[in-house]
C-alpha distance (Angstrom), angle and dihedral (degrees) to the residues before:
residue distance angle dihedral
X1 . . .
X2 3.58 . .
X3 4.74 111.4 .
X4 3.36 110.0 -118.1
X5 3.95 107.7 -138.9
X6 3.52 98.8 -155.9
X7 4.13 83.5 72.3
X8 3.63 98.0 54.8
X9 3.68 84.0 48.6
X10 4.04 90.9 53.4
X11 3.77 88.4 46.3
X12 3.64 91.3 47.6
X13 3.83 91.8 50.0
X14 3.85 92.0 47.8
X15 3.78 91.9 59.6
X16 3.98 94.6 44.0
X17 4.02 83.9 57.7
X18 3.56 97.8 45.4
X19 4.18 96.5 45.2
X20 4.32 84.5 47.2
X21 4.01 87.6 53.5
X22 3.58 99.4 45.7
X23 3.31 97.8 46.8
X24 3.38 94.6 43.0
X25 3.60 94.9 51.3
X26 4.28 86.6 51.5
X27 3.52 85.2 57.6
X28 3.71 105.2 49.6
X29 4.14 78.5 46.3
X30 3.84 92.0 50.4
X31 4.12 85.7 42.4
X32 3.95 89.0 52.6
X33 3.89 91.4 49.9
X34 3.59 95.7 46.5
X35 3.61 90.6 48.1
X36 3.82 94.8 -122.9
X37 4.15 104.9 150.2
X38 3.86 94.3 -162.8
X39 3.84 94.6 64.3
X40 4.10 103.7 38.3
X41 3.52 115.6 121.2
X42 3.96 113.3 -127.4
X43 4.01 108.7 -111.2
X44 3.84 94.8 3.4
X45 4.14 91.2 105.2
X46 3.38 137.5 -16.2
X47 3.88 128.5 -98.6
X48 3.76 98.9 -97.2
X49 3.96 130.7 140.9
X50 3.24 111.2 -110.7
X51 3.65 97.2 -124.8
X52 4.01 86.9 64.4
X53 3.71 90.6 45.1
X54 3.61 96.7 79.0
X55 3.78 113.0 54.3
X56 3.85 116.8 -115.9
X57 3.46 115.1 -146.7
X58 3.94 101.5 -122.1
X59 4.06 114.5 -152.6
X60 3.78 130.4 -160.7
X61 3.54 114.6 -121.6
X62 3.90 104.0 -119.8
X63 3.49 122.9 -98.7
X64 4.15 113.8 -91.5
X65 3.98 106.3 -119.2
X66 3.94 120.2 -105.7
X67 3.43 114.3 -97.4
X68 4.00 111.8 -116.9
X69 3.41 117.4 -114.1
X70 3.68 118.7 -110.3
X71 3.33 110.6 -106.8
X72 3.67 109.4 -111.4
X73 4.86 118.7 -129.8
X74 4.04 100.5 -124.9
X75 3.62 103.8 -137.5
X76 3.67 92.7 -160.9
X77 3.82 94.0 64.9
X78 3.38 83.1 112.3
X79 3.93 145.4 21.7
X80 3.73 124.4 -97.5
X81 3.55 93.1 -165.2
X82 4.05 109.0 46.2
X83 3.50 113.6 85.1
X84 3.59 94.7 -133.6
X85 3.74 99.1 59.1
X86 3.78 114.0 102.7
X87 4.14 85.7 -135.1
X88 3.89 91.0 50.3
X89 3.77 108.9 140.0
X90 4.12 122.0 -134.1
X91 3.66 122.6 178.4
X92 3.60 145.5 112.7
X93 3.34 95.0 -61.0
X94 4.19 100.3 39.5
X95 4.13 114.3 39.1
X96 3.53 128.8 -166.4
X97 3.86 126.0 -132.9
X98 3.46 122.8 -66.3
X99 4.12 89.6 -136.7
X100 3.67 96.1 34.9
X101 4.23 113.7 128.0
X102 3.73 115.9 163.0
X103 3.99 107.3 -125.4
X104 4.02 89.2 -144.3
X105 3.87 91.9 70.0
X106 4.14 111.2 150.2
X107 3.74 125.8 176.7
X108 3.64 109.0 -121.2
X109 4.22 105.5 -178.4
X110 3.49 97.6 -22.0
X111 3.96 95.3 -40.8
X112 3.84 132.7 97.8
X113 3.91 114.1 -121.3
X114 3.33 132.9 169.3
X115 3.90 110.9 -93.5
X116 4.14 96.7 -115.9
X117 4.00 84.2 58.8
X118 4.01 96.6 63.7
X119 3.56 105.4 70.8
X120 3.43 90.9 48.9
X121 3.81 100.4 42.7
X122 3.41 84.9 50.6
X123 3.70 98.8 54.0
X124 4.01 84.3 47.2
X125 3.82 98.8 59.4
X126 4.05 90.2 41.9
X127 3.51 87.8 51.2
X128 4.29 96.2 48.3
X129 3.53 87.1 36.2
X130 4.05 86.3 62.6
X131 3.83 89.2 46.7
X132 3.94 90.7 58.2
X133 4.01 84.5 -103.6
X134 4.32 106.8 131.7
X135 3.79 102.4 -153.9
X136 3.76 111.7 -158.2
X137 3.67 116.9 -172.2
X138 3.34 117.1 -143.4
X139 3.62 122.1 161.5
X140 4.21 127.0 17.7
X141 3.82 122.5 151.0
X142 3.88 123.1 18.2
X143 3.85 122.7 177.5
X144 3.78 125.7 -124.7
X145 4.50 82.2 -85.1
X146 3.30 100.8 44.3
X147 3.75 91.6 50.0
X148 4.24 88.0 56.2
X149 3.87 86.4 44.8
X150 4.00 89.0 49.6
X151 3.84 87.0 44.7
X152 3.87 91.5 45.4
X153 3.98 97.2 57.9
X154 3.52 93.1 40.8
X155 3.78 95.4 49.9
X156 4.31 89.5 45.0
X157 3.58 98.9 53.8
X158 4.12 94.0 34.8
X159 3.85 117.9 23.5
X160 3.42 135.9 -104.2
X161 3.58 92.2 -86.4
X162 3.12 97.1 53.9
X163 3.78 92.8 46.6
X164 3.82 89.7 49.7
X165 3.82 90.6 63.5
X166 3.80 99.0 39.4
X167 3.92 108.9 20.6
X168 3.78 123.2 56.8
X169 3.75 126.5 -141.6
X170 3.39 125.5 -107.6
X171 3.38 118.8 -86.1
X172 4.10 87.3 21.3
X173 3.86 97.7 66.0
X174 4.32 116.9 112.7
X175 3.67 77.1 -144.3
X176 3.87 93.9 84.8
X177 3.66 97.0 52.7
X178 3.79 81.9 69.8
X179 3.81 89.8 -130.7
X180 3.76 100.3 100.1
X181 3.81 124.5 74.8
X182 3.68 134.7 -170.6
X183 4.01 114.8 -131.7
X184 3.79 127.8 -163.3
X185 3.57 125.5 -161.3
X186 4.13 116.5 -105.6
X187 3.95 90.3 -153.6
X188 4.23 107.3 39.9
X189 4.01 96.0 29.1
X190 3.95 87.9 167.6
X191 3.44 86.2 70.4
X192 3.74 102.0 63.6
X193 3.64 117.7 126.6
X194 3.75 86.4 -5.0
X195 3.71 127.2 112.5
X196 4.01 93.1 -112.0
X197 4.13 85.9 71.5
X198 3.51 97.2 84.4
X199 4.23 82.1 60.8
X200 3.47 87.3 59.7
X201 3.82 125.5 111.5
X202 4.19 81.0 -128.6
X203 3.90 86.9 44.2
X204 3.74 97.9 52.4
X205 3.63 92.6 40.2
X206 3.71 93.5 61.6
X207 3.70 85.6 45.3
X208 3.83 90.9 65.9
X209 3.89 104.1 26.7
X210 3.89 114.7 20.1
X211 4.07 82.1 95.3
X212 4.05 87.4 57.0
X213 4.12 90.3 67.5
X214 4.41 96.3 34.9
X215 3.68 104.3 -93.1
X216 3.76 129.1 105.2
X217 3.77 137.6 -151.2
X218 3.68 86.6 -101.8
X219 3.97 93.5 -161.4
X220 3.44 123.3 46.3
X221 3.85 146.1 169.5
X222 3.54 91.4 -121.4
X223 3.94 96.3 52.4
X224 3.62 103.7 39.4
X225 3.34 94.5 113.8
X226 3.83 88.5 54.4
X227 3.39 104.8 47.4
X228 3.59 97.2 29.2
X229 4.00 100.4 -130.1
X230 3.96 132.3 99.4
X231 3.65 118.3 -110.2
X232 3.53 123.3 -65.3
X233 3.51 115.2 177.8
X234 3.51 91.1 -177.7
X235 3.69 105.2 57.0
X236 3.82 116.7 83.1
X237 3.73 147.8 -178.0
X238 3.51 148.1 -132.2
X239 3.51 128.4 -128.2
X240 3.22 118.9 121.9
X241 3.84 139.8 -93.4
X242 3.44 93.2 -91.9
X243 3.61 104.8 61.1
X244 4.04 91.9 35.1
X245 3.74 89.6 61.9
X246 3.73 92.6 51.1
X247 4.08 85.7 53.1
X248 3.18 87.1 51.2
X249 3.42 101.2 52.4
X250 3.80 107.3 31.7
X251 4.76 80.0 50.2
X252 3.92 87.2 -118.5
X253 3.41 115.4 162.0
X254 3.45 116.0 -173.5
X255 4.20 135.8 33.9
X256 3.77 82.1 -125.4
X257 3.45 93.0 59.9
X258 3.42 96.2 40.4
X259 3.54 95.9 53.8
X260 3.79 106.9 22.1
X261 3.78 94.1 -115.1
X262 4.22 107.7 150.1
X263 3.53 116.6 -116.8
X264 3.58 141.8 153.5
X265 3.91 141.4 117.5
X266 3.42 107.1 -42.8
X267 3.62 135.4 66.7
X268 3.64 141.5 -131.1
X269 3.96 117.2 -72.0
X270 3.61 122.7 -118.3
């Protein structure tokens, strides 16, 4: 059979067309990825940037952690009322039992104490003593008559104002909980029980650091009016490292305030 040209010349013109539309359309692409607006083929891509044309994988920052709470001191650890509770409250307002003795009595330097007050004591007077502060104790636990002997002298040779402001009552005094102790100072003796104690390198370490091993300068100058006694730098309490350093730290300056137990001056009627 004879070729008939005019095919080959079809086929010829088929191929032209097809190589002119591919590489046309590979240029419009290569205009549209260069970014070049003259050479983009309508409806072959969209007008994006090329930075958004590739997705970006987007993450969340995480989540910042809760905060824990902070724990919270439980002032009802212990009673304020029973007279075995190292928190119990005596004063002018709130006595203590005429008959009560506490059957954990130690001597600690020629005073009786109740035993959970020894370690710590102790640890107090090592402590001063390394500060160049002597601390003498002098006076702890005192039953319902020695309290109205104490009371007695002090009222004689002073008043009974005078005793009213420094010297409890019996059956009113902290001093029969066996918790509270008396301290003189080992390097100013002639100020013991005076005013002039708090001066003293024993008085004005107390001031700073009795809260550091759970007792408190009971009476102050700024709480007279709550506990309803002059100062007494000398005279402190038990209760325990953990409440003293949440005095300390919340500026409370009293048990009364700390608790909401009255006080004051005066005491009960009838």
């Amino acid at each position: 059979m004879t070729p008939r040209p005019w095919r080959g010349i079809l086929v010829a013109g088929f191929v032209a067309l097809a190589v002119v539309g591919i590489g046309g359309a590979a240029t419009g692409l290569w205009s549209e990825l260069a970014g070049d607006p003259a050479m983009r083929i309508q409806g072959l891509t969209e007008e994006v940037p090329w930075h958004e044309a590739l997705p970006v994988p987007s993450y969340a920052p995480a989540a910042e952690p809760e905060p824990a709470p902070e724990p919270t001191f439980d002032l009802a650890t212990h009673s304020t009322t029973d007279p075995a509770s190292p928190w119990v409250i005596v004063n002018k307002q709130h006595p203590i039992a005429a008959d009560h003795v506490p059957g954990d009595l130690v001597d600690v330097g020629g005073a009786r104490l109740r035993a959970a007050v020894q370690p710590d004591l102790a640890a107090m007077v090592a402590a001063a003593d390394q500060a160049g502060a002597r601390l003498v104790v002098r006076s702890g636990f005192r039953s319902y008559a020695e309290q109205a002997a104490a009371r007695a002298d002090v009222e004689g040779r002073r008043g009974f104002a005078h005793a009213e402001r420094y010297s409890a009552r019996p059956g009113f005094s902290e001093h029969e909980t066996g918790l509270a102790v008396d301290i003189d100072s080992g390097t100013q003796p002639e100020c013991n029980l005076q005013t002039c104690f708090a001066q003293t390198a024993e008085g004005r370490w107390l001031a700073e650091h009795a809260w550091e091993h759970g007792f408190v300068v009971r009476y102050t100058e700024q709480n007279t009016a709550v506990t309803g006694y002059a100062p007494e730098g000398w005279h402190l309490r038990w209760v325990g490292r953990d409440l003293t350093a949440w005095l300390h730290a919340q500026g409370v300056g009293s048990l009364e305030e700390a608790f909401g137990v009255p006080g004051g001056p005066d005491y009960p009627t009838g």
